[in-house]
TILUMKOL-642837 format. One record per atom (N, C-alpha, C): residue number from 1; residue in three letters; x, y, z. Coordinates in Angstrom, 1 decimal. Atoms other than C-alpha are relative to their C-alpha. Layout:
REM residues N
[NUM,"ALA",[X,Y,Z]]
...
REM end
This chain:
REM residues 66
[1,"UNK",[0.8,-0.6,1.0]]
[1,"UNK",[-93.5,-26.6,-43.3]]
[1,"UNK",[-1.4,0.0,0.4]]
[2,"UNK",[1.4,0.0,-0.8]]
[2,"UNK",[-96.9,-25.6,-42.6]]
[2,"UNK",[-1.1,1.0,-1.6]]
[3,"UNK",[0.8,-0.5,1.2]]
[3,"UNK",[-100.3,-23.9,-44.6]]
[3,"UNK",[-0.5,1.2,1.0]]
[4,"UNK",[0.3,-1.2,-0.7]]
[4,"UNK",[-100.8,-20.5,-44.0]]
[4,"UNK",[-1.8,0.3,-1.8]]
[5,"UNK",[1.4,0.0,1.4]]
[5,"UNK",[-104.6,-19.9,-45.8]]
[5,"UNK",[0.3,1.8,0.0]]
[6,"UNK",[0.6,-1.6,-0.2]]
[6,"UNK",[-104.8,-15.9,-46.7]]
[6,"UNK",[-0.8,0.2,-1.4]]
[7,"UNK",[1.9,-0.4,1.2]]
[7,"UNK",[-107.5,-13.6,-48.9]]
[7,"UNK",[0.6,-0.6,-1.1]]
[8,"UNK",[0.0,-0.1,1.4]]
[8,"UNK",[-107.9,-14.3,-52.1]]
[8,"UNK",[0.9,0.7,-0.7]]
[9,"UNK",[-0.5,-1.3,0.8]]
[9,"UNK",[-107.1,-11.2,-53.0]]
[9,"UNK",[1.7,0.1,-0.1]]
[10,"UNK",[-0.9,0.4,-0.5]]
[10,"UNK",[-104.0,-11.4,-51.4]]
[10,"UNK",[0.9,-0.9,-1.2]]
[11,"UNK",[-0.6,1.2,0.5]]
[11,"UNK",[-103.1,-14.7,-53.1]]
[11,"UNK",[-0.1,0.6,-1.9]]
[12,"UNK",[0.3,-0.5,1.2]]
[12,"UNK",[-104.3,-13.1,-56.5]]
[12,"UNK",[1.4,0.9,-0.3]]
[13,"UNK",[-1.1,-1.4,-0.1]]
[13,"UNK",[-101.5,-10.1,-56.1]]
[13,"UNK",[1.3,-0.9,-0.2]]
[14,"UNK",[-0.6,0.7,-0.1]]
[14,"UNK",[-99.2,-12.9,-55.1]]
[14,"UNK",[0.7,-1.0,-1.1]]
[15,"UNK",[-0.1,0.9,1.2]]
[15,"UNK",[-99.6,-14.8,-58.0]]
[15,"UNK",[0.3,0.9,-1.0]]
[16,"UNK",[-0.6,-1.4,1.5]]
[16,"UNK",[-99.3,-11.2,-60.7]]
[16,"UNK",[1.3,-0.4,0.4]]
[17,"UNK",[-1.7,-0.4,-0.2]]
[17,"UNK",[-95.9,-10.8,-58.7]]
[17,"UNK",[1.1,-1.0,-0.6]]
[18,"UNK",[-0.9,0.6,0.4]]
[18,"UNK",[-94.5,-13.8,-59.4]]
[18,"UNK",[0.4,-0.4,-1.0]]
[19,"UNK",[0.2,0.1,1.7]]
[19,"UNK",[-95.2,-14.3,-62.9]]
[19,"UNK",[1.1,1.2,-0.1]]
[20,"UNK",[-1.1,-0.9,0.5]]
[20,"UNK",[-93.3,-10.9,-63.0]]
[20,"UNK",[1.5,0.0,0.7]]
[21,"UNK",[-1.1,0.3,-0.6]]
[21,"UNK",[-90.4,-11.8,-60.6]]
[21,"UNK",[0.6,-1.5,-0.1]]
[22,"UNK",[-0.2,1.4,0.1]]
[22,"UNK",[-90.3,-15.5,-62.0]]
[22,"UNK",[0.3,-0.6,1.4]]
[23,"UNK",[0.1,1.1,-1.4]]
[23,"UNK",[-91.0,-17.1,-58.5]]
[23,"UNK",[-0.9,-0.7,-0.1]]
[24,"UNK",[1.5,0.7,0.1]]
[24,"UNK",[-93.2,-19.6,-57.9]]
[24,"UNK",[-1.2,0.7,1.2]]
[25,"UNK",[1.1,-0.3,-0.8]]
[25,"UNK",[-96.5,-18.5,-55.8]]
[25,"UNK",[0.6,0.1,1.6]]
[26,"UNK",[-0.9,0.3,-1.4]]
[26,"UNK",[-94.8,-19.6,-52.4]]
[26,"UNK",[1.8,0.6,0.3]]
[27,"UNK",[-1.5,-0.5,-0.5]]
[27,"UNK",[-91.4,-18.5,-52.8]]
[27,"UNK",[0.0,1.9,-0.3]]
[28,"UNK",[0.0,-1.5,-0.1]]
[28,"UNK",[-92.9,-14.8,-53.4]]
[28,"UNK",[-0.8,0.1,1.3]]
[29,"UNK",[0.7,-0.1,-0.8]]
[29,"UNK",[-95.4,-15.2,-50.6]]
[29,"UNK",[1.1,0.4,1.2]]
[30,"UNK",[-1.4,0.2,-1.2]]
[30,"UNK",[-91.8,-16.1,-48.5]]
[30,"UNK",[0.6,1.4,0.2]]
[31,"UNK",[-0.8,-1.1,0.2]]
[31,"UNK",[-90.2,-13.3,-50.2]]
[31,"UNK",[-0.8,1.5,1.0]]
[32,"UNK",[0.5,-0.9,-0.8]]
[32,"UNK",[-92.9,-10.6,-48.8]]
[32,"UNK",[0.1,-0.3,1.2]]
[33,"UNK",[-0.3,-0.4,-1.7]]
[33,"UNK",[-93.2,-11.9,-45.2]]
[33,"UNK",[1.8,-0.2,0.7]]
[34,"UNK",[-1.6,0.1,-0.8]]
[34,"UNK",[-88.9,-12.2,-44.8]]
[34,"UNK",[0.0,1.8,-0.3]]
[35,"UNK",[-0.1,-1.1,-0.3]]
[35,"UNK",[-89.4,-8.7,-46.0]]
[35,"UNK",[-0.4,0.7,0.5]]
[36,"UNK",[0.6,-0.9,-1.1]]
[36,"UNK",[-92.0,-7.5,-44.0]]
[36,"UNK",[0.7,-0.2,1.5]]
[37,"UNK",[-0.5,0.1,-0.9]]
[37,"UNK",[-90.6,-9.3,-41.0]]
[37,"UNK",[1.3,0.7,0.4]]
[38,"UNK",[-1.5,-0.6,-0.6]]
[38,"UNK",[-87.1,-7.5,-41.4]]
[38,"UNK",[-0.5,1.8,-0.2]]
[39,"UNK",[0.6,-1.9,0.0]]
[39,"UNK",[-89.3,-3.5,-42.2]]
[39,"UNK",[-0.4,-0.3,1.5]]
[40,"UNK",[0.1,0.1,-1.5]]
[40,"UNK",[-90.7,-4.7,-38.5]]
[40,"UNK",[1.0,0.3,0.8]]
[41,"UNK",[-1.3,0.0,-0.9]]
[41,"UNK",[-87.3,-5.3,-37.0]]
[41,"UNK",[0.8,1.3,-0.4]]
[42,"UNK",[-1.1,-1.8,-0.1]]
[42,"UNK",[-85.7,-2.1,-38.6]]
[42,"UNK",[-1.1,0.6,-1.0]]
[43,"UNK",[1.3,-0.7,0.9]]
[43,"UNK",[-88.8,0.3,-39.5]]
[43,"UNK",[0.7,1.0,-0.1]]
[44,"UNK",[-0.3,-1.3,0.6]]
[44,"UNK",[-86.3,3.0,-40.5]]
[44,"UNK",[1.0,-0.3,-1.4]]
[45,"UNK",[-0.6,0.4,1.3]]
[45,"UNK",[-84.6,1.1,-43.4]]
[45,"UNK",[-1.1,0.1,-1.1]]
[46,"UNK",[0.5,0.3,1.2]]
[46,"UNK",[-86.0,1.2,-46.9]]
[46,"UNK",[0.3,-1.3,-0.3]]
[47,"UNK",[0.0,1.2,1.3]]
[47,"UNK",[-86.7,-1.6,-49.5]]
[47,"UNK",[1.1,-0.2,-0.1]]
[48,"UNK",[-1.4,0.2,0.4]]
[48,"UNK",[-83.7,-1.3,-51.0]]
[48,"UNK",[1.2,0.1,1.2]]
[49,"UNK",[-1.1,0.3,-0.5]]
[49,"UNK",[-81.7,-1.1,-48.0]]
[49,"UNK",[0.1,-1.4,0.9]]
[50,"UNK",[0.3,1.3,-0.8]]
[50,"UNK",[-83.0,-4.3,-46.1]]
[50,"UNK",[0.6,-1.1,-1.3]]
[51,"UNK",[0.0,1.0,0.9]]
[51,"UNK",[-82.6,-6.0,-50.0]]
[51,"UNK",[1.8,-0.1,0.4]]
[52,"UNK",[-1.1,0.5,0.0]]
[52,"UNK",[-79.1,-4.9,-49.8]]
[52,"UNK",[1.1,-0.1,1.2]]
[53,"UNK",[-0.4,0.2,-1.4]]
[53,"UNK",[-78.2,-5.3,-46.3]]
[53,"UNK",[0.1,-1.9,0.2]]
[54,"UNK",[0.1,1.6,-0.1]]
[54,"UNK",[-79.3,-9.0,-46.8]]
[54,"UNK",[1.1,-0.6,-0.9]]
[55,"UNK",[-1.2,0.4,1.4]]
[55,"UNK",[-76.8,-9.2,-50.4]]
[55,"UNK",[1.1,-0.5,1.6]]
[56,"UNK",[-1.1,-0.1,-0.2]]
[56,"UNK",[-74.3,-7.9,-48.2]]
[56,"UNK",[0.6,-1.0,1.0]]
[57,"UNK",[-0.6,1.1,-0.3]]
[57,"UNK",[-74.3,-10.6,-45.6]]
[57,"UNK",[0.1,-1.0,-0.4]]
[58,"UNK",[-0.3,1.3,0.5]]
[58,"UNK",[-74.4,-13.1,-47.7]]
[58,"UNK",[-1.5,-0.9,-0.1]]
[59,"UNK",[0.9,1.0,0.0]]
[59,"UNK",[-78.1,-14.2,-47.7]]
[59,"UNK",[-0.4,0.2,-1.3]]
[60,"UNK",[0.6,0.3,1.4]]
[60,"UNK",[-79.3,-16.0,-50.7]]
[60,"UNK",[-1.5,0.6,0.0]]
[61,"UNK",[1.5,-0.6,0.2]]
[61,"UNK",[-82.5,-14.4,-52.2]]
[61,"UNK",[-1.0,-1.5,0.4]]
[62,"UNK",[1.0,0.8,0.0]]
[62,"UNK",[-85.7,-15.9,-51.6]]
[62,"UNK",[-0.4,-0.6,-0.7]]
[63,"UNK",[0.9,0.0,1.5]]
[63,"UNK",[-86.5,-15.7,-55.0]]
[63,"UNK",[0.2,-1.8,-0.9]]
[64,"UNK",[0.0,1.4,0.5]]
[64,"UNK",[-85.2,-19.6,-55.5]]
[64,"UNK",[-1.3,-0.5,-0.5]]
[65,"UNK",[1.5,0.9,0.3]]
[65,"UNK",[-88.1,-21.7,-57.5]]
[65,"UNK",[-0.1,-1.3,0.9]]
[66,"UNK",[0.2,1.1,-1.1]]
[66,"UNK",[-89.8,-24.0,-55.1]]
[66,"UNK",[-0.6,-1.2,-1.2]]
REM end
């Protein structure tokens, strides 16, 4: 585990989301970069198809409370 510092602003956005996706601060922060990291690796997927590409193998959401 490590400390990744970013903006404010950032961290601010971070914090709305999770309140509305009941995550904690960190396990939405996770949630965006596994999602940005897999739009990198396949930039012709959509949202929804990376969300349910991940269902389908069997990975547990991010969204667990840390």
């Amino acid at each position: 585990m490590g400390i990744v510092k970013i903006d404010d602003g950032l961290h601010e956005e971070a914090r709305k989301a999770s309140a509305v996706m009941c995550r904690s601060i960190n396990a939405q922060a996770e949630f965006w970069m596994k999602i940005g990291m897999l739009a990198e690796a396949h930039p012709t997927l959509s949202f929804n198809a990376i969300v349910a590409a991940q269902r389908a193998a069997g990975h547990a959401p991010v969204a667990a409370a840390a």
